[in-house]
C-alpha positions as CSV (number, residue, x, y, z in Angstrom):
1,X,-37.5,-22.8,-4.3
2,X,-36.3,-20.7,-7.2
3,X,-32.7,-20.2,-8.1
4,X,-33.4,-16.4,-7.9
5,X,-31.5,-14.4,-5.7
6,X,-34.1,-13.7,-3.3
7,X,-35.6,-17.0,-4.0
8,X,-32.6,-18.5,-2.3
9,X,-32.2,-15.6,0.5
10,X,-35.3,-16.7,1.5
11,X,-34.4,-20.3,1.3
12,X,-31.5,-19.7,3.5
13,X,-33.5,-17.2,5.8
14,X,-36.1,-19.6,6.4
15,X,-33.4,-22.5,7.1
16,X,-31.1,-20.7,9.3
17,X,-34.6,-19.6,11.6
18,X,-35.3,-23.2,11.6
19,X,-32.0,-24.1,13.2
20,X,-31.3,-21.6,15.2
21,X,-34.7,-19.9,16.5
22,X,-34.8,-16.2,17.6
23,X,-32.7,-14.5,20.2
24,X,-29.2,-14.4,18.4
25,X,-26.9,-10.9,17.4
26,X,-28.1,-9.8,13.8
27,X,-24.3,-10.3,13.0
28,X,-24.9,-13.9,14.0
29,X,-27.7,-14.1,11.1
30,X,-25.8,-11.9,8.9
31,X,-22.9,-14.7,9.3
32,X,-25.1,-17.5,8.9
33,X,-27.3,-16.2,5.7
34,X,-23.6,-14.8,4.0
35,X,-22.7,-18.9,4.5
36,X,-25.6,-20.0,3.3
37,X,-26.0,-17.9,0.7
38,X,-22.0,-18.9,-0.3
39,X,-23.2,-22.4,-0.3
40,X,-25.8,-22.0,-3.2
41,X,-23.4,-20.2,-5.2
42,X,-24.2,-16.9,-4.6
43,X,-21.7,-13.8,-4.3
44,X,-22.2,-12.1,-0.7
45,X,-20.1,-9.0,0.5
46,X,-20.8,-8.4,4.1
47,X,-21.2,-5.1,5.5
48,X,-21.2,-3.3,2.1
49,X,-20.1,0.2,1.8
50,X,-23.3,2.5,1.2
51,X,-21.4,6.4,0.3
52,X,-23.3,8.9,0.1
53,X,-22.6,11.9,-3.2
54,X,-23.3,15.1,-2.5
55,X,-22.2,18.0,-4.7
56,X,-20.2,15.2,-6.8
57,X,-18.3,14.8,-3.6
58,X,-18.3,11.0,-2.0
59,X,-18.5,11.6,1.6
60,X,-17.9,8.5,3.9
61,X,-20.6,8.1,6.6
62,X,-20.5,4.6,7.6
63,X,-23.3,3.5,6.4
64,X,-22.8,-0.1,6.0
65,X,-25.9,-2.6,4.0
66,X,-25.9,-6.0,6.0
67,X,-25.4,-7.8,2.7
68,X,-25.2,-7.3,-0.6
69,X,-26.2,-10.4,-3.1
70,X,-25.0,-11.2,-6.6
71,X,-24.1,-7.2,-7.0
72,X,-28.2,-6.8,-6.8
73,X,-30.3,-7.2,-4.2
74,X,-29.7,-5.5,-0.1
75,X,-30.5,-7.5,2.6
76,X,-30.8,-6.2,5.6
77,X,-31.5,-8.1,9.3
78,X,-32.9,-6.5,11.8
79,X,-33.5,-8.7,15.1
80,X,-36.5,-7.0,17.0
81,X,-40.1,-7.2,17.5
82,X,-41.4,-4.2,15.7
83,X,-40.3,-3.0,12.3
84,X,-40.2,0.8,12.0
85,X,-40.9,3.0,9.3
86,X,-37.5,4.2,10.0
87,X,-36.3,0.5,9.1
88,X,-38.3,0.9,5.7
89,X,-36.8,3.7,5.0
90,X,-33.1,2.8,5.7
91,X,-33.6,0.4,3.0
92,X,-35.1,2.5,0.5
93,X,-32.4,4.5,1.2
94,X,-29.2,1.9,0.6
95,X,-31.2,0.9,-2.6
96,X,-31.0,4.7,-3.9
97,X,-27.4,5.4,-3.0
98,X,-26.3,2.2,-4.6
99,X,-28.4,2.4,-7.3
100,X,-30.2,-0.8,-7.0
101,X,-34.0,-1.9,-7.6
102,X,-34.2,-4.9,-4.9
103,X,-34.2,-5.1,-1.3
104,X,-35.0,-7.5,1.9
105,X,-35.6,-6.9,5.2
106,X,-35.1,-10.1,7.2
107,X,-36.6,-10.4,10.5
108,X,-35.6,-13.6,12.5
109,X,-37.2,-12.7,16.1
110,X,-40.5,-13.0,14.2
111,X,-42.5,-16.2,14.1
112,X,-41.2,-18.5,11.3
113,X,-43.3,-17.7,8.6
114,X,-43.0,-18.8,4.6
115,X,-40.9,-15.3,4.2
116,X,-39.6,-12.7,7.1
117,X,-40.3,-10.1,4.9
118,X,-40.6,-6.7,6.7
């Protein structure tokens, strides 16, 4: 697998589905991908910070990005059948206030597939 950042989130993603199967928490995934992710060498902040600027003023509205890798790529885990477009859109959204190009959406309730890409 490639030494990329989301070559190894998808590494770890695809491990931790193996062990562990469908049915957890997302925070349970969240903890086990951060480890994982730790493990290869990579830098994980869990629960990143997302603010939102308006008017040049930062205004705090908990919005919180699952993980954030190596400073530049957003994960974030959503544990349920159906992605929405709202779900797309969430990302899209964390990339733009944090100013960021790269994103995943991890799904670990889906069937184990090469990448849980939503």
């Amino acid at each position: 697998m490639s030494d990329t950042p989301t070559g190894r989130i998808i590494e770890a993603a695809i491990k931790i589905h193996r062990k562990l199967g469908p049915g957890l928490l997302e925070s349970a995934y969240e903890a086990c991908l951060a480890y994982e992710l730790e493990q290869f060498g990579r830098q994980v902040q869990r629960q990143k910070a997302v603010p939102l600027v308006y008017n040049t003023v930062k205004l705090e509205c908990g919005f919180r990005a699952d993980l954030l890798v190596d400073r530049e790529v957003v994960v974030e885990i959503k544990c349920k059948e159906a992605i929405q477009p709202v779900d797309e859109a969430q990302l899209r959204s964390y990339l733009r206030l944090l100013d960021l190009r790269v994103g995943r959406g991890e799904r670990p309730q889906r069937t184990l597939r090469k990448s849980n890409l939503f």
